[in-house]
N, C-alpha and C positions, 0 to 999 in steps of 0.2 A: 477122516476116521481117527487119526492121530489128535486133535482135538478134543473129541467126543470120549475116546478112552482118558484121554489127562483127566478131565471133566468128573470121568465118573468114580477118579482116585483120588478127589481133593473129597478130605475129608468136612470140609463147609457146603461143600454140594451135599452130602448125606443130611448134614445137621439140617441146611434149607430143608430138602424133605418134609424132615419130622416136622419140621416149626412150618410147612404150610396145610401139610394135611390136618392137622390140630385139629381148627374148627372148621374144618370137612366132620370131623369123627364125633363130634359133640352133635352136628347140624343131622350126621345121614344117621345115628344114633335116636334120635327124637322121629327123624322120618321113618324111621323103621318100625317106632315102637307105633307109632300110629299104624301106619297101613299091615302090620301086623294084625291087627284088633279090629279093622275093614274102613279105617278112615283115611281119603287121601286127605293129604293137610298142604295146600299150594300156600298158604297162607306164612311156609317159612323162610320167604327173601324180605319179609315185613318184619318179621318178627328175630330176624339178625340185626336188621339195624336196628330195632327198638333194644333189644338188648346191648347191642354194641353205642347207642348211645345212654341209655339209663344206667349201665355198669359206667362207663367214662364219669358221669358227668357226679354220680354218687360220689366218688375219690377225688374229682374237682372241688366237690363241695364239701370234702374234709374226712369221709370215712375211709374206713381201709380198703385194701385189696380183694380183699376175700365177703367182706360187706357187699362190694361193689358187685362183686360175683351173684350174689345173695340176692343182691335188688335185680342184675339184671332176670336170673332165674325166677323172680316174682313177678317182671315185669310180662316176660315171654309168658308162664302160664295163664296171667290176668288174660291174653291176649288167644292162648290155649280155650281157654274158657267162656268166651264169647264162641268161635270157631267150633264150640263141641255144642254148645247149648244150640245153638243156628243148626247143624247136621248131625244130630244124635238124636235128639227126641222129637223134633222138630221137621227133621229129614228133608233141609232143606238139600239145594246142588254145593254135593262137595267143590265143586270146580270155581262156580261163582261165589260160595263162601270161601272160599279160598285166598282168592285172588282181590277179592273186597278188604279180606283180612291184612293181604299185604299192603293194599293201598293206603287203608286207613294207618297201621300201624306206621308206617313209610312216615306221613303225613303226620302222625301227632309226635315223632321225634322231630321233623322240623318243625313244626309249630312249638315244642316246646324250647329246642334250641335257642330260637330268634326269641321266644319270650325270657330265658333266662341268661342269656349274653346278645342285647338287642345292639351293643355298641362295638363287639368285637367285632372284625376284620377277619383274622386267621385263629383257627380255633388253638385255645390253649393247651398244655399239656401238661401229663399227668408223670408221677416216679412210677412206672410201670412195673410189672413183674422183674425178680434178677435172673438168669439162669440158677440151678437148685447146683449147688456144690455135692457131690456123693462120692465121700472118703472115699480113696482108692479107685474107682472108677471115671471120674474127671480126670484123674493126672495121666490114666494109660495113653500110652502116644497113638496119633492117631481115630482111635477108639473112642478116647474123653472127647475130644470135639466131636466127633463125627456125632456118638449117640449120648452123649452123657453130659452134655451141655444145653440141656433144655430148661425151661419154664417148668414151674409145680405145675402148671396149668396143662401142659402136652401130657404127662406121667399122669395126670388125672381123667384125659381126653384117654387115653390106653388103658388105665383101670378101667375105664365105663365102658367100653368094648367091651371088657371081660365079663363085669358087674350082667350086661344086658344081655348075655349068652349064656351066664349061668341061670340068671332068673326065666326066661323063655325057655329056656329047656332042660334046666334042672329043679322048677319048683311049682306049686299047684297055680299060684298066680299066673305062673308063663304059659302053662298049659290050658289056660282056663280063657288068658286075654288072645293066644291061639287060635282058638277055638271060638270065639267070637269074631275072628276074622277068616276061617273056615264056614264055620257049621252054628251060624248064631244062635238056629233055634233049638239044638243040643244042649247048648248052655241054658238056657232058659228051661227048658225040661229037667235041669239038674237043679232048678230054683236059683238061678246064680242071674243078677242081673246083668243084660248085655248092655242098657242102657249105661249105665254104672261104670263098667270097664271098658267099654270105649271113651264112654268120657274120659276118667282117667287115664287113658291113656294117650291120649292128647294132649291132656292139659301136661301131665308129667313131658311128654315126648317137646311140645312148644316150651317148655322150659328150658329143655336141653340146647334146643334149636338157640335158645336168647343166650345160654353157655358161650355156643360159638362163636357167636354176634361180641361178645363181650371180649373173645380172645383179641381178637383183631386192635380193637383200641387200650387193653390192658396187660395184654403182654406180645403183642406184633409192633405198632403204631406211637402207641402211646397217646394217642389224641383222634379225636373225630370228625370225620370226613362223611358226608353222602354217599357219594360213588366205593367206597371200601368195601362195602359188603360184592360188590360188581360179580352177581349172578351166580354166587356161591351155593344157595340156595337150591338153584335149580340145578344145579349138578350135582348139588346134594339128592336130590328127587330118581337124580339116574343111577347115581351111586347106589341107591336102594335096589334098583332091577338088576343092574350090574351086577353085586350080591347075591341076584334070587331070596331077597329078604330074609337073608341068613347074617349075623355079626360078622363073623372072621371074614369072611366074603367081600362083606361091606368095607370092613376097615382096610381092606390087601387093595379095592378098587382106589381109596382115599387115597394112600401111600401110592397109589401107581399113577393115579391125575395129579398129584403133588410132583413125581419125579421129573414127569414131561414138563409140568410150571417150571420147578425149579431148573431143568435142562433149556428148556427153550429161551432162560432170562442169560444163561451164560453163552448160550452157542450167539446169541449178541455179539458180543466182544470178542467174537472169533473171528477172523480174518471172512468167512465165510458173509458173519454179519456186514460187512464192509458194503456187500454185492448185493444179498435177499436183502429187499425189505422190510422193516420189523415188523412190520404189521403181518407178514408172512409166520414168525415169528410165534408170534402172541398169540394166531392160531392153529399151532399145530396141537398144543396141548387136548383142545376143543376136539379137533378133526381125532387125533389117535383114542380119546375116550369114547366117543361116537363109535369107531369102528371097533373098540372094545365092546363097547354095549350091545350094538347088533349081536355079537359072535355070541355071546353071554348070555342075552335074554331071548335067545331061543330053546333051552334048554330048562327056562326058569319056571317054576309053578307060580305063579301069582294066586295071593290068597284068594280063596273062590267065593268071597264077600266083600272084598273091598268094594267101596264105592256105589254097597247096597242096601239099604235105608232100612233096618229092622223094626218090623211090624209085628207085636206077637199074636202069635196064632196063624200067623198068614206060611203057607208053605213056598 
């Protein structure tokens, strides 16, 4: 217990935190906005690594940071946009488009890898994001590490939480791509295409998803691995029900599987770690989000269209 308390007073445990939930909040951000609008989208553990390799390899190949960011966000919606075109007009299975979508996207970051460094060994790396310096609140003791030593990138993952809560629920758009993952044929009675704003809403939503994918190699990493994105995705997917497909919700769930990550990497090097096995370890994060979710998603309204193929006219 004495442990656990030091733990949770070192001010580099809090900053861990923020720096792993990041692209949690960029990832369940895009899940949200989809199955908001009635599209599940499995399709975004593919579409992290395509991003997190397309952002990488952009800045390898000489643009900047924020380019990098740009290509990855074009690469995730290219990737959006097959995934909406397949299950929006198409009405094919969100599930099996989904999960097709991860394979392949999976698949053309290594294929493109090995075709544009077919002689490296160990992937190279890139000058990754700095921490953002903010006069006066970096130097507070304590404080400045703890919260005010991050990446533009995290501070940008926390505006988009805000961005996506005000739009869903303070503007015609939000209430409109709502209501398409309510009551699709309401929206179509009002002349407003459903096809139209679910697509966009995917493709917008997989872009953010390649957001997160990009954090990992441009301001976590610095360089690209396969195994990195390691099923972030999918608990990104639960992070949404977790939330009851609400932002604040969403983003408290990210910050709370981020504190268990970052707890469970240091209760390692605790005397305790000596004795459990790390693999004990490494799943408690898994286990206490699980038993978050249960508690959570019983209470949750699930939109009463996701995942149902709109036909007009049809009741």
């Amino acid at each position: 217990m004495t442990e656990l308390f030091d733990i949770l007073m070192q001010a580099s445990f809090w900053a861990a935190v923020l720096r792993i939930a990041s692209p949690l909040i960029f990832a369940t951000m895009g899940e949200l906005i989809c199955e908001r609008a009635g599209v599940l989208n499995l399709g975004i553990e593919g579409i992290m690594v395509i991003g997190a390799f397309t952002g990488w390899i952009a800045v390898y190949a000489g643009l900047g940071l924020w380019p990098g960011v740009g290509v990855a966000l074009l690469a995730g919606m290219a990737f959006g946009a097959l995934h909406a075109t397949l299950t929006v007009p198409f009405g094919l299975s969100q599930h099996v488009v989904g999960l097709g979508i991860t394979l392949l996207a999976t698949a053309t970051a290594s294929f493109a890898y090995r075709l544009a460094l077919p002689e490296v060994t160990s992937p190279p790396r890139i000058e990754p994001f700095a921490p953002l310096h903010i006069p006066g609140l970096s130097d507070l003791p304590w404080l400045g590490e703890a919260l005010f030593s991050q990446t533009a990138l995290t501070w940008a993952g926390f505006g988009l939480a805000g961005m996506v809560a005000f739009v869903l629920y303070r503007t015609p758009l939000g209430l409109a791509l709502r209501a398409a993952g309510e009551n699709p044929q309401a929206v179509a009675a009002q002349g407003l295409s459903v096809t139209g704003l679910r697509m966009g809403a995917v493709i917008a939503g997989s872009g953010l998803m390649a957001v997160g994918g990009a954090f990992l190699t441009m301001s976590a990493f610095s360089s690209f691995f396969f195994e990195m994105v390691n099923g972030r995705g999918w608990i990104c997917i639960a992070l949404v029900v977790f939330g009851a497909w609400r932002p604040g919700k969403a983003l408290l769930g990210a910050l709370l599987f981020a504190g268990f990550d970052a707890l469970q990497i240091r209760m390692q090097q605790t005397p305790l770690g000596q004795v459990v096995p790390y693999q004990v370890f490494l799943m408690v994060p898994y286990l206490l989000s699980i038993l978050a979710l249960i508690l959570m998603s019983r209470r949750a309204e699930i939109p009463a269209a996701l995942m149902t193929p709109f036909n007009r006219g049809e009741r």
